[in-house]
mmJSON file of the N, C-alpha and C atoms, coordinates in Angstrom:
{"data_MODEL":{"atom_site":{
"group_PDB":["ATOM","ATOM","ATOM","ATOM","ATOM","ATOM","ATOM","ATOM","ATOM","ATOM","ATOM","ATOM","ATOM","ATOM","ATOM","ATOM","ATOM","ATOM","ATOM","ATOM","ATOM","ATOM","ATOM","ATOM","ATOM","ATOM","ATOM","ATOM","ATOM","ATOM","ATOM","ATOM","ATOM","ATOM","ATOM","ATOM","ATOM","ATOM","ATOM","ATOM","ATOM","ATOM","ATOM","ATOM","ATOM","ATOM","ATOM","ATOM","ATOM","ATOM","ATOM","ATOM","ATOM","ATOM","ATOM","ATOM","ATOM","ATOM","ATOM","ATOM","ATOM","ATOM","ATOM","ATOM","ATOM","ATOM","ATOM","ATOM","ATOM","ATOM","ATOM","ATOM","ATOM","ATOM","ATOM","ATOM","ATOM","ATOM","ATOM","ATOM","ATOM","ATOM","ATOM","ATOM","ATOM","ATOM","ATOM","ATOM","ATOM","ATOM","ATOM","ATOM","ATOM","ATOM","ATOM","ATOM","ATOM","ATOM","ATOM","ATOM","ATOM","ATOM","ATOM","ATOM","ATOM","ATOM","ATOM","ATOM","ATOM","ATOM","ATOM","ATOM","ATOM","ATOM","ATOM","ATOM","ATOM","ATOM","ATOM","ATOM","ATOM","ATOM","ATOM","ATOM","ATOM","ATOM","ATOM","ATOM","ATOM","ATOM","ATOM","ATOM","ATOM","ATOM","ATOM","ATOM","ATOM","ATOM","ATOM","ATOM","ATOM","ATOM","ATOM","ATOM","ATOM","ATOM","ATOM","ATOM","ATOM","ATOM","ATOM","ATOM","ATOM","ATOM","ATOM","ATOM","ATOM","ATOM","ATOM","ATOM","ATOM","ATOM","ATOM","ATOM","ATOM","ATOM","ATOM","ATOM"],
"id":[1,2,3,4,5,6,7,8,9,10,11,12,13,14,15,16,17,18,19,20,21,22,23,24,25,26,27,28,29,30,31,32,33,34,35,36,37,38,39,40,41,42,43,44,45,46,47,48,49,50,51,52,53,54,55,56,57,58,59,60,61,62,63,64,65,66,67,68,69,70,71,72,73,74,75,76,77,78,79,80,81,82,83,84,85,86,87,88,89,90,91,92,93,94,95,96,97,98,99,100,101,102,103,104,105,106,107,108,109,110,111,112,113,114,115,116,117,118,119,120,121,122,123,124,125,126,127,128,129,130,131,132,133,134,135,136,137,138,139,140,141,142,143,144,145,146,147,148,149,150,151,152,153,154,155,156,157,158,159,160,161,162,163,164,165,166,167,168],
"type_symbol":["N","C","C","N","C","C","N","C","C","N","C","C","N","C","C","N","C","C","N","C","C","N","C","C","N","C","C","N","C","C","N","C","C","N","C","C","N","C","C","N","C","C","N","C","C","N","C","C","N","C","C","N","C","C","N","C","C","N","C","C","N","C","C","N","C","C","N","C","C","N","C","C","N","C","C","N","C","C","N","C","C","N","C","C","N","C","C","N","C","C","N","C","C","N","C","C","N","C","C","N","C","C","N","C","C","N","C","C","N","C","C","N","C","C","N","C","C","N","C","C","N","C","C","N","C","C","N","C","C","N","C","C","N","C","C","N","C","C","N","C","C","N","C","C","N","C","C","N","C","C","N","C","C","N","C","C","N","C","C","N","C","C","N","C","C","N","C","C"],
"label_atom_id":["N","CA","C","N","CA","C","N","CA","C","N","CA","C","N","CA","C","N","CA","C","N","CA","C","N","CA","C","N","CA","C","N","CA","C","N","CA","C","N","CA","C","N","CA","C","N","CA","C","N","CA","C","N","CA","C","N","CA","C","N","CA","C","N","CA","C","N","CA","C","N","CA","C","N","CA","C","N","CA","C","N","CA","C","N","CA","C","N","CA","C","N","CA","C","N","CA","C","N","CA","C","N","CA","C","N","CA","C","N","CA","C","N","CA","C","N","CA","C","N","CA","C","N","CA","C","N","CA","C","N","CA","C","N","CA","C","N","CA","C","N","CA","C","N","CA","C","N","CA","C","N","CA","C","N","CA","C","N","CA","C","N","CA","C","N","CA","C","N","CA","C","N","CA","C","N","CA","C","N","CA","C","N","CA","C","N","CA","C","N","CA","C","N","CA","C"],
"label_alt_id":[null,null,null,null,null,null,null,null,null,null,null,null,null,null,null,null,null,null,null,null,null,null,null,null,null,null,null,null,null,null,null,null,null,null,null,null,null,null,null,null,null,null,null,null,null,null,null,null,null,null,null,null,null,null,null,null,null,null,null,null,null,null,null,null,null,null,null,null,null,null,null,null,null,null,null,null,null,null,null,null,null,null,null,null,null,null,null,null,null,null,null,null,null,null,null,null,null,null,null,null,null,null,null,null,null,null,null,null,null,null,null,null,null,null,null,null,null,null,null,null,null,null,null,null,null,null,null,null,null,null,null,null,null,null,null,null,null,null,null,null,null,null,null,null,null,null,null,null,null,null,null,null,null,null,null,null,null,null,null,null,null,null,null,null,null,null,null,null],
"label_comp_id":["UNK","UNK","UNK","UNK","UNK","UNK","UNK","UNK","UNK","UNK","UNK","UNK","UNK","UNK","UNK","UNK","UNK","UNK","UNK","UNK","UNK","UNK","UNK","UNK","UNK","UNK","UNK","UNK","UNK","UNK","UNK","UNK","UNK","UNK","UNK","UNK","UNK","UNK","UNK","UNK","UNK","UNK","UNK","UNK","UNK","UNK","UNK","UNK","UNK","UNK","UNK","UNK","UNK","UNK","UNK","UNK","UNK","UNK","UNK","UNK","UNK","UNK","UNK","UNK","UNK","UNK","UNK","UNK","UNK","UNK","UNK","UNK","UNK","UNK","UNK","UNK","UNK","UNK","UNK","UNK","UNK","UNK","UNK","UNK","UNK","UNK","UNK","UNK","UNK","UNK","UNK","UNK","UNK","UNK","UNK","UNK","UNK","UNK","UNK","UNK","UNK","UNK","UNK","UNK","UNK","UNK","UNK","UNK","UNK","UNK","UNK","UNK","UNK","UNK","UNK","UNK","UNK","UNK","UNK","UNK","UNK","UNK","UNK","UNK","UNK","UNK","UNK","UNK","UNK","UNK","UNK","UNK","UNK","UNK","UNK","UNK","UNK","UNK","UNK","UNK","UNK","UNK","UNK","UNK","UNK","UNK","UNK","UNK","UNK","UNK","UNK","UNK","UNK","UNK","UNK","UNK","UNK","UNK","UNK","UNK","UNK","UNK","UNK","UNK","UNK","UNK","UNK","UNK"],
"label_asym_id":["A","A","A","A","A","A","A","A","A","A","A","A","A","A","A","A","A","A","A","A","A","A","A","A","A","A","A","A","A","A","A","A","A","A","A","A","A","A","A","A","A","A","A","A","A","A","A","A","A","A","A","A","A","A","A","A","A","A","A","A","A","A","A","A","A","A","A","A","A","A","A","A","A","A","A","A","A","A","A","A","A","A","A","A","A","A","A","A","A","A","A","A","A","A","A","A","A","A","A","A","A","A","A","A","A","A","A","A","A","A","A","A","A","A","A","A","A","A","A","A","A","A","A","A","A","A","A","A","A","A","A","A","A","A","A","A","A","A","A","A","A","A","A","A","A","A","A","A","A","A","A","A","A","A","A","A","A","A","A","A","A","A","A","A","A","A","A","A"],
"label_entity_id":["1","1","1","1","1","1","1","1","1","1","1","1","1","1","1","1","1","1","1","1","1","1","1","1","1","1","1","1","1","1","1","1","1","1","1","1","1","1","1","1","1","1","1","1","1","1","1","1","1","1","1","1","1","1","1","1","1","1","1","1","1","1","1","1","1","1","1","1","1","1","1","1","1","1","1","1","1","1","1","1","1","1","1","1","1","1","1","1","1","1","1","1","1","1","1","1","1","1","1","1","1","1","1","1","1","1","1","1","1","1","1","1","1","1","1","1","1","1","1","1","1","1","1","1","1","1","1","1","1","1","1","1","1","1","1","1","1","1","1","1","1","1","1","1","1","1","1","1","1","1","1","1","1","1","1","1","1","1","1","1","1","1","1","1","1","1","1","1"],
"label_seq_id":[1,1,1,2,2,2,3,3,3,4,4,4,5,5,5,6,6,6,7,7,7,8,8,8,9,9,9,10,10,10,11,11,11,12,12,12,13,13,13,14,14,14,15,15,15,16,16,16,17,17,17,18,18,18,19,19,19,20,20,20,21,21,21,22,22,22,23,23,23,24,24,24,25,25,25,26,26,26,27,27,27,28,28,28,29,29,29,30,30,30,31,31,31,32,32,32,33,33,33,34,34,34,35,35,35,36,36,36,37,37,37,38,38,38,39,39,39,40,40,40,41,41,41,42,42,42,43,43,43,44,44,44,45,45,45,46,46,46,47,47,47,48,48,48,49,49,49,50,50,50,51,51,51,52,52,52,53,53,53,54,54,54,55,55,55,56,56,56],
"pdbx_PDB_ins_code":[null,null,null,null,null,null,null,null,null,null,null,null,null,null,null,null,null,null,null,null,null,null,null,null,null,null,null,null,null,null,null,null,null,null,null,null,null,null,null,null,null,null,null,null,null,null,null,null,null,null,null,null,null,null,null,null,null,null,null,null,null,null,null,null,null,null,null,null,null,null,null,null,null,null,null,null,null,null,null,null,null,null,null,null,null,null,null,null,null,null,null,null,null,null,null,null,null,null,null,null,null,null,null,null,null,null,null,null,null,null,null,null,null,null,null,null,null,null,null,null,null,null,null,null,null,null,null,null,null,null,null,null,null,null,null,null,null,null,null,null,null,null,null,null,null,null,null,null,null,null,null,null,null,null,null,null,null,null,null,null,null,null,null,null,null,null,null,null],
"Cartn_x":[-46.733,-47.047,-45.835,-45.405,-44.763,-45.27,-43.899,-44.873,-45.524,-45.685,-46.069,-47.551,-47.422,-49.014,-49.814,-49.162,-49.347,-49.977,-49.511,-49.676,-50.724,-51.351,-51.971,-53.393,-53.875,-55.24,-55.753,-54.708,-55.062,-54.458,-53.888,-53.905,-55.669,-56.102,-57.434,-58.059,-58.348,-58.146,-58.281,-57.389,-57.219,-57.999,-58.266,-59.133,-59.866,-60.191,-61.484,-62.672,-63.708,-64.904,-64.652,-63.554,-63.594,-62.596,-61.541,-60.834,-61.566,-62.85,-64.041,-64.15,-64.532,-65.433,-64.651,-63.344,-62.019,-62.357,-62.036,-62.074,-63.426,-64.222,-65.744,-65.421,-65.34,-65.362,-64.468,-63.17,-62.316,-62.833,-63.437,-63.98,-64.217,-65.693,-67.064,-66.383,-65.363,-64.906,-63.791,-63.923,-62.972,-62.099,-61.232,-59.846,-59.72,-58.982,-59.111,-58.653,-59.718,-59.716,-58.431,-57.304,-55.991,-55.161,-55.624,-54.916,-55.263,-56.672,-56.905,-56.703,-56.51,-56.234,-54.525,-54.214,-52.223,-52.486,-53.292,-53.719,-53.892,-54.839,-55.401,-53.817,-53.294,-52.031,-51.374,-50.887,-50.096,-49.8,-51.409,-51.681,-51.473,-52.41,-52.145,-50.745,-49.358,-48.138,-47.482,-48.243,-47.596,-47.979,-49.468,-50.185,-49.449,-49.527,-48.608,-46.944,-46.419,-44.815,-45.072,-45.788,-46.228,-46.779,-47.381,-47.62,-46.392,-45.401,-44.99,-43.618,-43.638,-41.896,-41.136,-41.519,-40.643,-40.347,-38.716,-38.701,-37.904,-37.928,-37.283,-35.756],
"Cartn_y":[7.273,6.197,5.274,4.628,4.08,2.787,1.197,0.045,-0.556,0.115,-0.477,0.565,1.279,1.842,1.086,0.859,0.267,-0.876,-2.031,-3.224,-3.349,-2.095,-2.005,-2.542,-1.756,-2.16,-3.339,-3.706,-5.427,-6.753,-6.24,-7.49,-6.929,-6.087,-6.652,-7.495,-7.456,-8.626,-10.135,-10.211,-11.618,-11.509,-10.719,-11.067,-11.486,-12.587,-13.495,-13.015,-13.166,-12.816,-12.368,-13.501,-13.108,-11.995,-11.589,-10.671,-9.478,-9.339,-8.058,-8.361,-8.893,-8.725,-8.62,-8.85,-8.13,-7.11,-6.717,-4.805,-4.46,-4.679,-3.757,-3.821,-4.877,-5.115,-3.675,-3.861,-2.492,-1.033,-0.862,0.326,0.668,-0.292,0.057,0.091,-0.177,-0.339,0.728,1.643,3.166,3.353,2.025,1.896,2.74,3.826,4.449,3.016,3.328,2.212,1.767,3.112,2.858,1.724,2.172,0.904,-0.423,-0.359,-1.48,-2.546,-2.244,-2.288,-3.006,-2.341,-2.319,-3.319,-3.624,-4.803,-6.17,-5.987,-7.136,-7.892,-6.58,-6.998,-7.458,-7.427,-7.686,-9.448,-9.369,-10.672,-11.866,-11.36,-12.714,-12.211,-11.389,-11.833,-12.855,-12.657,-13.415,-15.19,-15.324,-16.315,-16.464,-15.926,-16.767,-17.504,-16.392,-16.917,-18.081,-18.58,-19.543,-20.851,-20.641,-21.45,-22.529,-21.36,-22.154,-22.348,-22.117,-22.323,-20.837,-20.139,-18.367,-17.716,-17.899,-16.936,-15.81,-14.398,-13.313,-13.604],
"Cartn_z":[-5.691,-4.75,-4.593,-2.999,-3.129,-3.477,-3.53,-3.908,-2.406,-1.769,-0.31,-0.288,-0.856,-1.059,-2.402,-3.405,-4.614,-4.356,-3.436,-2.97,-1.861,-1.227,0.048,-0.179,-1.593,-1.588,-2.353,-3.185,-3.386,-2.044,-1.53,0.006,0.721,0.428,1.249,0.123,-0.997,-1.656,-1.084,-0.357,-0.032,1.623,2.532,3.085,3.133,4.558,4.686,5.167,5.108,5.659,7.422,7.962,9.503,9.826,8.825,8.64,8.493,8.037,8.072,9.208,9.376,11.167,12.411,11.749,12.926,12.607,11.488,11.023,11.61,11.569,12.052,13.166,13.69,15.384,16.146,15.204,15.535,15.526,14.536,14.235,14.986,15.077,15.942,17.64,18.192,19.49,19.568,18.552,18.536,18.328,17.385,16.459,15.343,15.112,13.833,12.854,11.959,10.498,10.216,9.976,9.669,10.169,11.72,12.901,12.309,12.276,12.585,11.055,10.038,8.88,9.322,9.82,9.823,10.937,12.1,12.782,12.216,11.296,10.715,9.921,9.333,8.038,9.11,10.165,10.597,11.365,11.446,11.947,10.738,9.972,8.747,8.376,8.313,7.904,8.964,10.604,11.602,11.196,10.622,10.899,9.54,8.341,7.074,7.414,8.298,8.29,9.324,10.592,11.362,10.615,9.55,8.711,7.54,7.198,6.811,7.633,8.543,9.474,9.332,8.42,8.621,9.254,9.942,11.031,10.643,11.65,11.124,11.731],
"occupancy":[1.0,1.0,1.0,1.0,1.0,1.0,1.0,1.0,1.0,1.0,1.0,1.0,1.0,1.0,1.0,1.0,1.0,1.0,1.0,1.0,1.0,1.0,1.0,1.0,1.0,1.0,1.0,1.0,1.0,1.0,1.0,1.0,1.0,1.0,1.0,1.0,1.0,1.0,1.0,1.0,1.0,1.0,1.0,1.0,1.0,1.0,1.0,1.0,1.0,1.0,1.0,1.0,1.0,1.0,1.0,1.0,1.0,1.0,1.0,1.0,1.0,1.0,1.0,1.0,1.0,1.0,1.0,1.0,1.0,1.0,1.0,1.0,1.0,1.0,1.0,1.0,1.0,1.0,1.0,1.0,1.0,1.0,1.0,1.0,1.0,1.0,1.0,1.0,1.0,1.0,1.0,1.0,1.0,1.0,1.0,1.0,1.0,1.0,1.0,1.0,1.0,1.0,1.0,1.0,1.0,1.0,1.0,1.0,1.0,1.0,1.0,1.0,1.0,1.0,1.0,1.0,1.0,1.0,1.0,1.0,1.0,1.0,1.0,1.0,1.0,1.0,1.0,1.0,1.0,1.0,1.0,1.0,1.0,1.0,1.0,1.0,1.0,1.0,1.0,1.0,1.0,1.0,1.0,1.0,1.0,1.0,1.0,1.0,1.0,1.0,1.0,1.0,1.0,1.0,1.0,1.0,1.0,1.0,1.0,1.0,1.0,1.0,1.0,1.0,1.0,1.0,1.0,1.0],
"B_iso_or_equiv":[0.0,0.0,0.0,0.0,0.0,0.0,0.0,0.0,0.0,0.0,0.0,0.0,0.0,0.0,0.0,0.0,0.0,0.0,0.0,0.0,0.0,0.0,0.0,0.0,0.0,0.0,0.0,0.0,0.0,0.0,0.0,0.0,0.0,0.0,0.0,0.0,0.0,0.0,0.0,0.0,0.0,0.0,0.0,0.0,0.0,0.0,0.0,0.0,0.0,0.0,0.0,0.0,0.0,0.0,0.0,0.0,0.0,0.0,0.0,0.0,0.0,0.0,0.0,0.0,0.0,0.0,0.0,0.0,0.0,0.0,0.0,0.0,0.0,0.0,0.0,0.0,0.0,0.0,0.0,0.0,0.0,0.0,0.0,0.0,0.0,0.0,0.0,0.0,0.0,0.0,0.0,0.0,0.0,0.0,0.0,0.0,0.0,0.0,0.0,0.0,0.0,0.0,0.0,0.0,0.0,0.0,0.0,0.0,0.0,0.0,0.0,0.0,0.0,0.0,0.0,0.0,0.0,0.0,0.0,0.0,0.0,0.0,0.0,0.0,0.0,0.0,0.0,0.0,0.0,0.0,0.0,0.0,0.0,0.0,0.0,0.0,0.0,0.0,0.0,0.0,0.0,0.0,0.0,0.0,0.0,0.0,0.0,0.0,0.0,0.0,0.0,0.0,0.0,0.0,0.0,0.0,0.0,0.0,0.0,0.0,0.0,0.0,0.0,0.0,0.0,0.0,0.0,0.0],
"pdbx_formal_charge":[null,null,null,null,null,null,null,null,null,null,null,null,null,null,null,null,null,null,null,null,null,null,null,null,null,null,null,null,null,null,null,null,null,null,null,null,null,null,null,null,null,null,null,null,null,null,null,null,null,null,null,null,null,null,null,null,null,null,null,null,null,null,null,null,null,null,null,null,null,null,null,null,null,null,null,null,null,null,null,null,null,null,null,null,null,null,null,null,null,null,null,null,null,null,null,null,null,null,null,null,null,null,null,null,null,null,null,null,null,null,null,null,null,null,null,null,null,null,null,null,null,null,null,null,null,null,null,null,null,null,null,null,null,null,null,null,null,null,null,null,null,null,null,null,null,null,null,null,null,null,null,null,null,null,null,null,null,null,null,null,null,null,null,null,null,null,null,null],
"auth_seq_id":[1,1,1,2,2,2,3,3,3,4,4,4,5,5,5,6,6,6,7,7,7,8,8,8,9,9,9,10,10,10,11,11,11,12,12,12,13,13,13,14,14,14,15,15,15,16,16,16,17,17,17,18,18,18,19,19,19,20,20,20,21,21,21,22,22,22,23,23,23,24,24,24,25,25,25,26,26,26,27,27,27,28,28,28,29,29,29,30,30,30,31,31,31,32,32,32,33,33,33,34,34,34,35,35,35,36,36,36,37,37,37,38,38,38,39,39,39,40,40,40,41,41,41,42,42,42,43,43,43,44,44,44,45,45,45,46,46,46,47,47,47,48,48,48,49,49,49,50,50,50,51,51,51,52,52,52,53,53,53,54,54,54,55,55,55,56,56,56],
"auth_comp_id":["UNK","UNK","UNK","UNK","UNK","UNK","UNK","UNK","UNK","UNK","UNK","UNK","UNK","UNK","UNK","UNK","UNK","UNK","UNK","UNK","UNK","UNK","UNK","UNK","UNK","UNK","UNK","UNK","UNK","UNK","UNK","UNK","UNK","UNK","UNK","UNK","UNK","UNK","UNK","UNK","UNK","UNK","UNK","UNK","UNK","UNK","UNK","UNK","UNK","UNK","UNK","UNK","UNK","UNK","UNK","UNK","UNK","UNK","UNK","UNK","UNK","UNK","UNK","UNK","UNK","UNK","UNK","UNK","UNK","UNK","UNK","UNK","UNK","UNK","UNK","UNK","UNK","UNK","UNK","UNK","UNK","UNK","UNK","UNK","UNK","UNK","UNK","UNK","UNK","UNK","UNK","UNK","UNK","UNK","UNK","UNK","UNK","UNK","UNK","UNK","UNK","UNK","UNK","UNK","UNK","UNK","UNK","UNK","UNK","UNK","UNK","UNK","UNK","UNK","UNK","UNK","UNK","UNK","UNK","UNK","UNK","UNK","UNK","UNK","UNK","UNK","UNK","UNK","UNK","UNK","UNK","UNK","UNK","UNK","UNK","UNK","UNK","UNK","UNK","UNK","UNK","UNK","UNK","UNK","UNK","UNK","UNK","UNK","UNK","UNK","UNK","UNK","UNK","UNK","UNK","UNK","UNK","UNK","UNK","UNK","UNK","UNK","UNK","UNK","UNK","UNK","UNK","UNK"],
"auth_asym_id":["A","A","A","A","A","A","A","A","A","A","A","A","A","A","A","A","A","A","A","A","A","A","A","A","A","A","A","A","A","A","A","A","A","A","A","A","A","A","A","A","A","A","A","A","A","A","A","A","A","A","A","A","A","A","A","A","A","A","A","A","A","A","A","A","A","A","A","A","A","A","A","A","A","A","A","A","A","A","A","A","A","A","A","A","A","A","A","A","A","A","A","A","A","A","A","A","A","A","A","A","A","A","A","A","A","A","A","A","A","A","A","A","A","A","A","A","A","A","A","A","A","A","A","A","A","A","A","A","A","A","A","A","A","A","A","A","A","A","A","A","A","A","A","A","A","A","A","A","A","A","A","A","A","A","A","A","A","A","A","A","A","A","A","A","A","A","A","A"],
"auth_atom_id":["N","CA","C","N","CA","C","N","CA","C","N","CA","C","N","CA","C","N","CA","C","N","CA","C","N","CA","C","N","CA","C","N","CA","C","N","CA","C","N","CA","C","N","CA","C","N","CA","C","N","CA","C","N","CA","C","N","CA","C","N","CA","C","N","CA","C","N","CA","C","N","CA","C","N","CA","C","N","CA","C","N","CA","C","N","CA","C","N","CA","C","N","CA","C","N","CA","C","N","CA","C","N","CA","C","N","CA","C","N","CA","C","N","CA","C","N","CA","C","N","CA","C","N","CA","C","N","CA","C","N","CA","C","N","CA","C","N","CA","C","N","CA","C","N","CA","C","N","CA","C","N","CA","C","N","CA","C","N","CA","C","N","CA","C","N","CA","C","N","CA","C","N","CA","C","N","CA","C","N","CA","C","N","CA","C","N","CA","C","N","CA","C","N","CA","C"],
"pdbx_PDB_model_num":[1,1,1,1,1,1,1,1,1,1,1,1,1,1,1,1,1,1,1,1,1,1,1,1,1,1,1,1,1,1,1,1,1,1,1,1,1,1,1,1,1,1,1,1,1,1,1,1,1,1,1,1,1,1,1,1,1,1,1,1,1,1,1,1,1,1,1,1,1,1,1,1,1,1,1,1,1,1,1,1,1,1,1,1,1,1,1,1,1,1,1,1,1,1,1,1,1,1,1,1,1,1,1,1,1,1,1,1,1,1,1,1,1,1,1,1,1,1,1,1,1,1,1,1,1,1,1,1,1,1,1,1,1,1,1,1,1,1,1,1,1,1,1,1,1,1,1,1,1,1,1,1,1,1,1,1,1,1,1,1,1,1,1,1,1,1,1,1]
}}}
C-alpha cells in the first residue's frame, strides 16, 4: 500500500454527517462511489486551504 492509500480510510474519519449525504446523494444520482469519495476529498482540501489563507 501506498501512504495515500494508508491515509484514505482514516480521512473519512473526519467526515461530517453532511459530507454522507453528499456521498449518498452521489451514489444514488449514478456517481461511481470512487468519484464521488475523491469529490467529497477534494472539496474539504479546497474548503480547509480557504479557511486558513492556503494558496497553491
Amino acid at each position: 500500500m501506498t501512504s495515500a492509500e494508508e491515509a484514505f480510510p482514516s480521512a473519512l474519519d473526519c467526515w461530517t454527517a453532511e459530507d454522507w449525504h453528499d456521498y449518498r446523494r452521489r451514489v444514488e444520482d449514478g456517481e461511481g462511489s470512487v468519484s464521488a469519495m475523491e469529490a467529497i476529498t477534494r472539496r474539504r482540501t479546497r474548503e480547509t486551504k480557504a479557511g486558513t489563507g492556503e494558496q497553491r
